[in-house]
MIMAR-681676 format. One record per residue (C-alpha): residue number from 0; residue in three letters; chain; x, y, z. Coordinates in steps of 0.2 Angstrom, whole numbers, padded with zeros to 4 digits. Example, Ala and Ser with C-alpha at 12.3 -4.5 7.8 and 13.67 -1.06 7.14 Angstrom:
<0,"ala","A",<0062,-0022,0039>>
<1,"ser","A",<0068,-0005,0036>>
END
This chain:
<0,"unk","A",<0062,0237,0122>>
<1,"unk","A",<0046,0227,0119>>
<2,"unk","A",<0046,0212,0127>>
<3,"unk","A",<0037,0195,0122>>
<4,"unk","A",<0028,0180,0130>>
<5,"unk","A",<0038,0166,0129>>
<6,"unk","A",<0031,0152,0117>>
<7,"unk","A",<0027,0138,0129>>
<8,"unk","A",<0014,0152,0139>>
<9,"unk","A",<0007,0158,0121>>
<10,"unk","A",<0004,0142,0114>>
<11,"unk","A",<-0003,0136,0129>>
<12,"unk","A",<-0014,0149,0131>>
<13,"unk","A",<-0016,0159,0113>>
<14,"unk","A",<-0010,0149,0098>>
<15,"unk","A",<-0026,0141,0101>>
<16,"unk","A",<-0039,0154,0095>>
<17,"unk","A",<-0041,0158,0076>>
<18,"unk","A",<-0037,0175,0077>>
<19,"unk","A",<-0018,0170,0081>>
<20,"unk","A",<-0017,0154,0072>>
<21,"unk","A",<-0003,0166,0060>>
<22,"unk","A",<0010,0164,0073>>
<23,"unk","A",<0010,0145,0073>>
<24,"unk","A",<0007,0143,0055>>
<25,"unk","A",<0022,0155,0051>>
<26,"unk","A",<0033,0142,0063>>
<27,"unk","A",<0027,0127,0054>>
<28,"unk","A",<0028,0134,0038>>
<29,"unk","A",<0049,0139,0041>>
<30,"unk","A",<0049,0121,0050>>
<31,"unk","A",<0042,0110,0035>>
<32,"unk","A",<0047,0121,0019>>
<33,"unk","A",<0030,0124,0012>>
<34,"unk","A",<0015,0134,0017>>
<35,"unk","A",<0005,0127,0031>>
<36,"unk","A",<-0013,0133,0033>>
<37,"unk","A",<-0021,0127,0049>>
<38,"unk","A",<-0039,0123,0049>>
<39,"unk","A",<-0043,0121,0067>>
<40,"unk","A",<-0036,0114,0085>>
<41,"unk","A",<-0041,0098,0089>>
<42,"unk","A",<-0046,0090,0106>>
<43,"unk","A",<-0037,0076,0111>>
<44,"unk","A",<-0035,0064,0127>>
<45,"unk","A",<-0015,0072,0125>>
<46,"unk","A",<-0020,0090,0127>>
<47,"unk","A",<-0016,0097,0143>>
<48,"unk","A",<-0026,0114,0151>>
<49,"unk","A",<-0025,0112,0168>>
<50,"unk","A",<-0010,0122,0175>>
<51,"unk","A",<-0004,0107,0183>>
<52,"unk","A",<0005,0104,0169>>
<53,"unk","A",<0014,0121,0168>>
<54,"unk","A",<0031,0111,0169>>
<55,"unk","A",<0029,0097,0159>>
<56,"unk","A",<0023,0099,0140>>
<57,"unk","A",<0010,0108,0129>>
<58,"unk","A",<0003,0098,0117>>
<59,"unk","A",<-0007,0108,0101>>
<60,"unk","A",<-0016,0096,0090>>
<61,"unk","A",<-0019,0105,0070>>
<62,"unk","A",<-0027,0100,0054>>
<63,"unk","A",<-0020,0109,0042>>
<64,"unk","A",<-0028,0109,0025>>
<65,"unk","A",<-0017,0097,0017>>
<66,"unk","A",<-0031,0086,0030>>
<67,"unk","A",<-0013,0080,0039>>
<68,"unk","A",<-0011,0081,0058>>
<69,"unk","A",<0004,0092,0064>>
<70,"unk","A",<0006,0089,0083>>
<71,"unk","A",<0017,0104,0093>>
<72,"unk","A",<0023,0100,0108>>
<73,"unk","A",<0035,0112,0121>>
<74,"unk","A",<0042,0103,0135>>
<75,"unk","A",<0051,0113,0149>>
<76,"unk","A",<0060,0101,0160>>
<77,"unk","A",<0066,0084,0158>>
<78,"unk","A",<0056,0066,0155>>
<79,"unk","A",<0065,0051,0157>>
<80,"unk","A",<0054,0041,0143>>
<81,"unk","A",<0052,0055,0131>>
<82,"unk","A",<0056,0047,0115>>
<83,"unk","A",<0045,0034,0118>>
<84,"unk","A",<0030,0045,0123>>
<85,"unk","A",<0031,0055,0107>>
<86,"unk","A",<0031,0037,0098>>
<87,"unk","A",<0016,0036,0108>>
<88,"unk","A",<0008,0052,0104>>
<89,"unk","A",<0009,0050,0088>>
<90,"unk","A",<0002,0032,0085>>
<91,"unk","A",<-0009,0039,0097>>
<92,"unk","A",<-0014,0054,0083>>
<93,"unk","A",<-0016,0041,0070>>
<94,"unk","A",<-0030,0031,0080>>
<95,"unk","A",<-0040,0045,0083>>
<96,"unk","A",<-0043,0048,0066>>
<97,"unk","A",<-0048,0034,0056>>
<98,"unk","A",<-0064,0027,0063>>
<99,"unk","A",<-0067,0008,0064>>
<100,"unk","A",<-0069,-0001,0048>>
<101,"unk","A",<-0063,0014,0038>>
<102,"unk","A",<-0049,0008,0023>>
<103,"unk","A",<-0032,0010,0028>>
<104,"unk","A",<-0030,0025,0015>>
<105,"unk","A",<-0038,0034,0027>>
<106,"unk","A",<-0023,0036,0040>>
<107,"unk","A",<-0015,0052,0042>>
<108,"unk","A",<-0001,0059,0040>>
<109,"unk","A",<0009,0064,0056>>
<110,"unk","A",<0020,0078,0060>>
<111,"unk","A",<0027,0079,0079>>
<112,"unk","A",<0037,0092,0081>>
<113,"unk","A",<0044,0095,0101>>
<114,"unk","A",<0052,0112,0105>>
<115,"unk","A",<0063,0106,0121>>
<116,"unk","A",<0070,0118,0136>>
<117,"unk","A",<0082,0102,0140>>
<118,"unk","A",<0097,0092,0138>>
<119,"unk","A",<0088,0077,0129>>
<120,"unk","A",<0108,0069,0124>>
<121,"unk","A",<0122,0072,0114>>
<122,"unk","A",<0124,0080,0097>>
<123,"unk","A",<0129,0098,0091>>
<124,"unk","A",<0115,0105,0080>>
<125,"unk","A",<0100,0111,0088>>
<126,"unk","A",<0087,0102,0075>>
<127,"unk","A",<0084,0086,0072>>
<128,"unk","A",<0071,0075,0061>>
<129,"unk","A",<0067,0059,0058>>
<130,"unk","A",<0056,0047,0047>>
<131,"unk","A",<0052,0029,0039>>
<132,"unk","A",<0061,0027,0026>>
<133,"unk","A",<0064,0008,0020>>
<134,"unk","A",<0082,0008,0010>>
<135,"unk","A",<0088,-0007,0000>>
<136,"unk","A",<0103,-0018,0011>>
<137,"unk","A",<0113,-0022,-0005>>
<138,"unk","A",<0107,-0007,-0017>>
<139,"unk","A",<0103,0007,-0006>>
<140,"unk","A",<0087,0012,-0017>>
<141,"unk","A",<0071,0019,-0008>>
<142,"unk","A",<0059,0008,-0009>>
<143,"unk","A",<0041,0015,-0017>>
<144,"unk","A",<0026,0005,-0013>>
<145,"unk","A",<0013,0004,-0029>>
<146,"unk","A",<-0004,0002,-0026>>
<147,"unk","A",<-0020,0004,-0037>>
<148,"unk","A",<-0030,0017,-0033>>
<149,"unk","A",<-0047,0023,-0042>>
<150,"unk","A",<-0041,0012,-0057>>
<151,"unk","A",<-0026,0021,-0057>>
<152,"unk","A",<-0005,0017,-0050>>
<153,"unk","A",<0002,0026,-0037>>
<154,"unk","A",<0017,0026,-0030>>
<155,"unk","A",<0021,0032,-0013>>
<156,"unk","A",<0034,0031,-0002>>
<157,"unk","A",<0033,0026,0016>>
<158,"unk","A",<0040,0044,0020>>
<159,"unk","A",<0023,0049,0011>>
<160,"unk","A",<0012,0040,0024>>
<161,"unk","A",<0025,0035,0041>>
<162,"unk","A",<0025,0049,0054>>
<163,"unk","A",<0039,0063,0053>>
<164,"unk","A",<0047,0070,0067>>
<165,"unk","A",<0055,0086,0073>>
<166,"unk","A",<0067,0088,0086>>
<167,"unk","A",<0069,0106,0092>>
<168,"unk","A",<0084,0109,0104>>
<169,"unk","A",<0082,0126,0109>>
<170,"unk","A",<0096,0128,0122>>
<171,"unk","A",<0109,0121,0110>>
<172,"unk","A",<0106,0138,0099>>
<173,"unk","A",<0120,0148,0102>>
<174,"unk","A",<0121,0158,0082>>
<175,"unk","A",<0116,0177,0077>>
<176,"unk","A",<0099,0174,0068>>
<177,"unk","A",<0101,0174,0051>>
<178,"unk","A",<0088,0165,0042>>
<179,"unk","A",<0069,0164,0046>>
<180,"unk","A",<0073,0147,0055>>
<181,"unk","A",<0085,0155,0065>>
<182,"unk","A",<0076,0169,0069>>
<183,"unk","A",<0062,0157,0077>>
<184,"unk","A",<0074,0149,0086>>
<185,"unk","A",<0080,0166,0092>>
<186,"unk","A",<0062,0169,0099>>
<187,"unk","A",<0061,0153,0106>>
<188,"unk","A",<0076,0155,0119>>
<189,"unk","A",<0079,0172,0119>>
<190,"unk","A",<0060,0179,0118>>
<191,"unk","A",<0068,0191,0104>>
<192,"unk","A",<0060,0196,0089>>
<193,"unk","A",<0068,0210,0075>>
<194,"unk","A",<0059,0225,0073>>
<195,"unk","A",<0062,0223,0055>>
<196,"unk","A",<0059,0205,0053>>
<197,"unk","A",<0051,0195,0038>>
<198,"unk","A",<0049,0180,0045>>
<199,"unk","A",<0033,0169,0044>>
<200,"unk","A",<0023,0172,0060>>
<201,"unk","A",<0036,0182,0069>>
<202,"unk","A",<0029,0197,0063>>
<203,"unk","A",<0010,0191,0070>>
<204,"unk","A",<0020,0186,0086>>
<205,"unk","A",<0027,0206,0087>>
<206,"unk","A",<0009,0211,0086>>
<207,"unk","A",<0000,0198,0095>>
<208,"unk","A",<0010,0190,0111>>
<209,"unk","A",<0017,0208,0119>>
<210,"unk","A",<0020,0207,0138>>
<211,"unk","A",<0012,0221,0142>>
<212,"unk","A",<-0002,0217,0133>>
<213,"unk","A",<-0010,0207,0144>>
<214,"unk","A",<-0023,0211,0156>>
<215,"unk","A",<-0015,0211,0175>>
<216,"unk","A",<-0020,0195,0182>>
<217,"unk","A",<-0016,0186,0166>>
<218,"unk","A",<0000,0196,0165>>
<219,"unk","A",<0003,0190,0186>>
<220,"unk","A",<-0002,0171,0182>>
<221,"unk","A",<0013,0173,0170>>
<222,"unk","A",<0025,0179,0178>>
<223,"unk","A",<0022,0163,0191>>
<224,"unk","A",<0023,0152,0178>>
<225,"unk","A",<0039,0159,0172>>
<226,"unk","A",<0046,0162,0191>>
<227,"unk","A",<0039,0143,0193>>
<228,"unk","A",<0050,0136,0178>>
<229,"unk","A",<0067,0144,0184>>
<230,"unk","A",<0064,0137,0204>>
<231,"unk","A",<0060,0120,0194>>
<232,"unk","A",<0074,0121,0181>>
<233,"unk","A",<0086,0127,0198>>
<234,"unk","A",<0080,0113,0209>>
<235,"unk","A",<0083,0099,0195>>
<236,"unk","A",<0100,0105,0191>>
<237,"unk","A",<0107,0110,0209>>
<238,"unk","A",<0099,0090,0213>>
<239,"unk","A",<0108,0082,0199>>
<240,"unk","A",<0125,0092,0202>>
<241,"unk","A",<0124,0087,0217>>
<242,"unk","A",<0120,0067,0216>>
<243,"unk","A",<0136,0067,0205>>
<244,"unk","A",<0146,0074,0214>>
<245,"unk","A",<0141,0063,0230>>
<246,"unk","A",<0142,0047,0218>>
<247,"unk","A",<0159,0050,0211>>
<248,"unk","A",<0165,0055,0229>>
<249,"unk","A",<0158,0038,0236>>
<250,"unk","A",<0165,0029,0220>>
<251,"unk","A",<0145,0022,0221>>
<252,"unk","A",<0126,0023,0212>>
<253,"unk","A",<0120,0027,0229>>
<254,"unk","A",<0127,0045,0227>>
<255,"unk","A",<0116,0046,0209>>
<256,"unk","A",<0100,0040,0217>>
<257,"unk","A",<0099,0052,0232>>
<258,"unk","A",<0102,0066,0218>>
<259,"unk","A",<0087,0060,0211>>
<260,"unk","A",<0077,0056,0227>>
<261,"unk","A",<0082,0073,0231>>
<262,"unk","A",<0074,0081,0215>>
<263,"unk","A",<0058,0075,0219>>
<264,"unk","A",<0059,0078,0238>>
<265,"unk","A",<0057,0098,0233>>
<266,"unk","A",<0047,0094,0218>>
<267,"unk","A",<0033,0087,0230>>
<268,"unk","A",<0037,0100,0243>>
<269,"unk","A",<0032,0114,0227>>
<270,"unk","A",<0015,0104,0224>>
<271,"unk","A",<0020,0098,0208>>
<272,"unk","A",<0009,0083,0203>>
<273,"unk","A",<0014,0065,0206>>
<274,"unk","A",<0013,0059,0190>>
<275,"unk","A",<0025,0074,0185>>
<276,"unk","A",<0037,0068,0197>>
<277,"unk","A",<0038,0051,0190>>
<278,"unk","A",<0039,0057,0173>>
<279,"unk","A",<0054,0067,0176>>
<280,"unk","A",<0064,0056,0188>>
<281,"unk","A",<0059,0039,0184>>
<282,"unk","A",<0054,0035,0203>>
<283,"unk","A",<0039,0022,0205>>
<284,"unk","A",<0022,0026,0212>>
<285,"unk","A",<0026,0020,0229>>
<286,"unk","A",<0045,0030,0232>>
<287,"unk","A",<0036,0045,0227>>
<288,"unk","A",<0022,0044,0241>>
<289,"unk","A",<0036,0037,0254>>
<290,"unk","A",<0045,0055,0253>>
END
């Protein structure tokens, strides 16, 4: 049985050359409905290389050749202000590209779209999306803003020009793959892909991110990334069954706070990165350095 790199490792480390651009374009393309083309991988302040980052997110910045900016994020663990920093990253995209002075026709179009390992709340489907729309209080019309453009009326709408984004909670994928999205999502948590598939960019992923592809130290610095994630995964979830059930015992928010004092005890005893740490836990600066 051929076995696969997981998506957070290929992105990461091969989605971002040319040559294997087919694998992300085939995601996007099932994702968005329409054929996506990428152009090239841009360089951003948001892009993360250093493999201190391994449990946090990958961040892969694309212009595609609609001259739009699809951001594709993978995030392993848990982030207490993870909405807000993808509202971040996005505004964040849309300054990057428009230079000072330039017309506000100009801005981008932006896609984010954040393929999560974790419980980000409630809800039972296993994608989400969202946009700007403005919708009339008493008529319930979408408004279309008209402007003049090269002597000429256009109308758009703010769904036309506002951000879009896409919400991809893998672990709430429990169904027998069926249709191409489904079949990516199958990859996603399962690392499976048909022998027989169809699908846009799973069939470049089958020839392109094979384990036993890679060269041995490659294929070793895998295999600690992976082993790292579970350790990670296990020490967050054994910390936060455990401040529960001390808080519920005690009847007190001590209990909770210890669970989460505990988490970043081992995650500082693993070497992961302070600022990691306060992402995933919330805890300031200063708690951090006391442990």
């Amino acid at each position: 049985m051929d076995k696969y790199i997981r998506f957070d490792w290929a992105v990461k480390r091969l989605l971002r050359n040319k040559a294997n651009f087919g694998v992300l374009e085939g995601l996007l393309t099932v994702l968005l409905n329409r054929p996506i083309q990428i152009l090239d991988i841009l360089e951003s302040e948001s892009n993360q290389q250093d493999d201190n980052d391994k449990f946090n997110r990958v961040d892969i910045k694309a212009r595609d050749s609609e001259d739009e900016i699809i951001i594709v994020e993978v995030q392993v663990t848990r982030e207490l202000y993870f909405l807000e920093r993808i509202l971040y990253g996005a505004a964040k995209a849309i300054i990057e590209h428009i230079e000072l002075g330039e017309l506000y026709s100009e801005v981008k179009k932006i896609y984010s779209i954040s393929i999560l390992y974790f419980d980000i709340g409630k809800g039972d489907d296993y994608l989400y999306h969202g946009q700007n729309t403005f919708t009339g209080v008493h008529t319930g019309d979408h408004l279309q803003v008209t402007m003049k453009e090269r002597d000429a009326l256009v109308r758009r709408l703010p769904s036309e020009i506002f951000p879009e984004y896409f919400l991809i909670r893998v672990n709430e994928f429990d169904k027998v793959a069926v249709t191409p999205l489904e079949e990516w999502l199958d990859y996603l948590k399962n690392d499976h892909i048909r022998p027989d598939t169809t699908t846009p960019g799973l069939k470049e992923a089958r020839e392109k991110l094979v384990y036993y592809d890679m060269d041995p130290s490659e294929r070793a610095a895998y295999d600690r990334h992976v082993d790292a994630i579970m350790i990670q995964n296990d020490v967050l979830g054994t910390a936060k069954f455990e401040g529960l059930v001390e808080g519920r015992a005690e009847g007190r928010a001590e209990g909770r706070t210890e669970g989460i004092l505990e988490v970043a005890r081992n995650m500082k005893k693993m070497g992961i990165s302070v600022e990691t740490i306060i992402r995933s836990t919330g805890l300031r600066p200063e708690e951090v350095e006391q442990l």
